[in-house]
C-alpha positions, 0 to 999 in steps of 0.5 A: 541462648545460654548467659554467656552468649547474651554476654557475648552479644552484649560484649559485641555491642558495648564494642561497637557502641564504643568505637561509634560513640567516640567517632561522633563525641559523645560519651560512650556510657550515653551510648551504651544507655541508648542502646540498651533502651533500643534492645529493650524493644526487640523480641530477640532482646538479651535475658540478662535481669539488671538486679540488686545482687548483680549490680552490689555483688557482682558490679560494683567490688571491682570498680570501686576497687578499680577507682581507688586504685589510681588515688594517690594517697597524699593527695587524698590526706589533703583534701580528706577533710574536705571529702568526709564534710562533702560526703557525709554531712552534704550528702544528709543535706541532701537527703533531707532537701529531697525528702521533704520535696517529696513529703510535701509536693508529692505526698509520700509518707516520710518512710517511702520520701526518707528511703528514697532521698537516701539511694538517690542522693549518693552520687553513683562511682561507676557513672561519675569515674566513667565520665571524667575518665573519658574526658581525661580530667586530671588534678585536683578536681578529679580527685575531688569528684572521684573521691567525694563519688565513692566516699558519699556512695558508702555514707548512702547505702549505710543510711540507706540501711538505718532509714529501711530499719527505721521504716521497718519498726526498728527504734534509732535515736540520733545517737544509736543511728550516728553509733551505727553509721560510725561503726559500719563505716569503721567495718569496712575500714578495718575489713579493706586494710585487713584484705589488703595487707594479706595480699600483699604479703602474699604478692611480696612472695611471688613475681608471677603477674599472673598470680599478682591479678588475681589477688588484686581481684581478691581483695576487691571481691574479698574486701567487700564480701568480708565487710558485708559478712559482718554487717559493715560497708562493702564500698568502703571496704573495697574502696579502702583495699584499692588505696592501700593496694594502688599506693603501698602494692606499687612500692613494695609487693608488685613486680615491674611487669605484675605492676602493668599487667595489673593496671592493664588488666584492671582498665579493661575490666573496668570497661567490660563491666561499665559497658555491661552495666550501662547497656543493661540500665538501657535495657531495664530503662526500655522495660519501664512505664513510667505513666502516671508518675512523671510528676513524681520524677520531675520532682525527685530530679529538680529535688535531687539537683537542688540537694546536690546543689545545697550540699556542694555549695554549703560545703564547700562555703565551710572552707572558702578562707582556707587552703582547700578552698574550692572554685566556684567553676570546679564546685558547679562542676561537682554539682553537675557532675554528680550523676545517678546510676547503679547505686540507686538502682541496686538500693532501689532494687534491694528494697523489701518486697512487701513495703509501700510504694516499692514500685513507686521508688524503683520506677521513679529512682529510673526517672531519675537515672535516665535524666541524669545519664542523658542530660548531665551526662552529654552536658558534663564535658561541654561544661567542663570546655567551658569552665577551662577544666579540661587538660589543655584548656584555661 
């Protein structure tokens, strides 16, 4: 069969998968995860390869885009202080927690341990967004959890780009390495704000909504492309498009009707390529052998909890006497919340083929991402009833 009839069939079952997942009230990406494990042992199984360009180049621009597209900026402006803190400073803490968890319960050199904690430690937008979109969380946690998700994502793939050229012989010190992060991170501000301003000045030109999606889809695939031409974040290019796009577009550029077909046209693509996404982590999830290494995975998942929990924690500890105070119900939900998915496996993947323990680090980044997907994934929203954080709850 040709890729697109594998993607028909994929398309056909994510469908399915979808319908019966939320007869039977679980989350659907759980289900599309369980089915793409169950494909991975039929003979007749799609020939799709879940692969770190696919998922970089090809799945993340649109849901990151998708994702900020609906933060509304003033919210955002409130609680950005908060976010960075979360994002870049917790998300270290992080890395370090499980780093040295690794290094010293498992025996990894620093390299393998360091390269490792930095792709697992992000939080992955697309499993975080689907979840809480699914059980329809709004307000300010929501944007905590969404916002955090997609900043933190794009501090981890810049380290992740520092630790691989330090494990590579390059020479950083703390100030070259905090000069780098600074100046990707500035990249993919400037290539967002500069991808978004020409759509909209082209979509202030034109009421065909037609036209209007596809600059919208411009400047998520643009945006990150650009930024990754010149070295900088591809998910902060893509994410800071999808702000300028989702708060100035609906105010001046978009038309009424290109208004709701974009946002119409966005929330089904953001379906396709969730539900693609996650079947094809079931189906590689089917494909891996995981013997000999579930010391390594039980540690990495306890280490990457404990991380998620100093940094969630420690961070929000910072602003406890002041107006952006987070509850303690909503910070265990942020710690809980903060699942594994694509992210780490497309680093994962991305990794050079000649450096040590490179199978190690995908098997065990997998481990991971199949605890995090089918254990915190199906507990979520039971803890989010519990703490009264779901819409009509407490």
């Amino acid at each position: 069969m040709t890729t697109i009839e594998h993607l028909a069939i994929l398309l056909l079952i994510a469908a399915v998968v979808a319908m019966t997942a939320r007869r039977m009230k679980v989350p659907y990406t759980v289900g599309l995860v369980l089915a793409g494990i169950g494909l991975a042992m039929l003979p007749f199984k799609p020939q799709i390869a879940l692969t770190r360009d696919l998922i970089y180049f090809v799945i993340l621009p649109p849901l990151v885009y998708e994702a900020a597209l609906y933060i509304e900026w003033p919210a955002l402006r409130r609680d950005m202080s908060l976010v960075t803190v979360l994002a870049t400073a917790g998300l270290l803490l992080s890395a370090a927690v499980t780093a040295t968890a690794m290094h010293v319960l498992v025996g990894w050199p620093w390299s393998s341990a360091a390269l490792f904690s930095v792709l697992i430690a992000a939080t992955d937008p697309v499993s975080v967004i689907a979840t809480f979109k699914e059980a329809a969380v709004q307000g300010r946690l929501r944007l905590l959890v969404e916002s955090e998700s997609l900043f933190n994502d794009s501090t981890a793939a810049i380290a992740f780009a520092v630790v691989l050229s330090v494990a590579g012989g390059a020479s950083f010190g703390l100030l070259s390495a905090t000069g780098a992060l600074a100046t990707s991170a500035a990249g993919g501000v400037l290539s967002g704000l500069a991808v978004a301003g020409l759509v909209l000045l082209v979509a202030g030109r034109t009421d065909d909504k037609l036209v209007e999606i596809t600059l919208t889809t411009v400047a998520a695939y643009g945006s990150f492309i650009v930024a990754e031409r010149f070295h900088s974040s591809g998910v902060l290019a893509a994410m800071t498009a999808g702000l300028v796009t989702g708060n100035l577009g609906h105010i001046a550029s978009f038309s009424d009707r290109g208004r709701e077909s974009v946002e119409a046209f966005w929330e089904y693509l953001a379906f396709v390529i969730n539900s693609l996404v996650f079947i094809l982590i079931g189906i590689q999830l089917g494909r891996e052998s995981f013997g000999g290494l579930l010391w390594p995975i039980a540690v990495a998942i306890a280490a990457a909890l404990l991380g998620r929990a100093a940094a969630i924690y420690g961070g929000c500890a910072l602003f406890a006497r002041s107006t952006l105070r987070v509850s303690v119900g909503q910070q265990h939900v942020l710690v809980w919340g903060g699942l594994r998915g694509a992210l780490a496996l497309a680093l994962a993947l991305g990794l050079p083929a000649d450096l040590p323990q490179r199978a190690d680090i995908i098997s065990v980044a997998f481990g991971v991402v199949v605890f995090s997907v089918l254990v915190q994934g199906t507990t979520i929203v039971p803890l989010l009833r519990r703490l009264g954080e779901l819409p009509g709850k407490g």
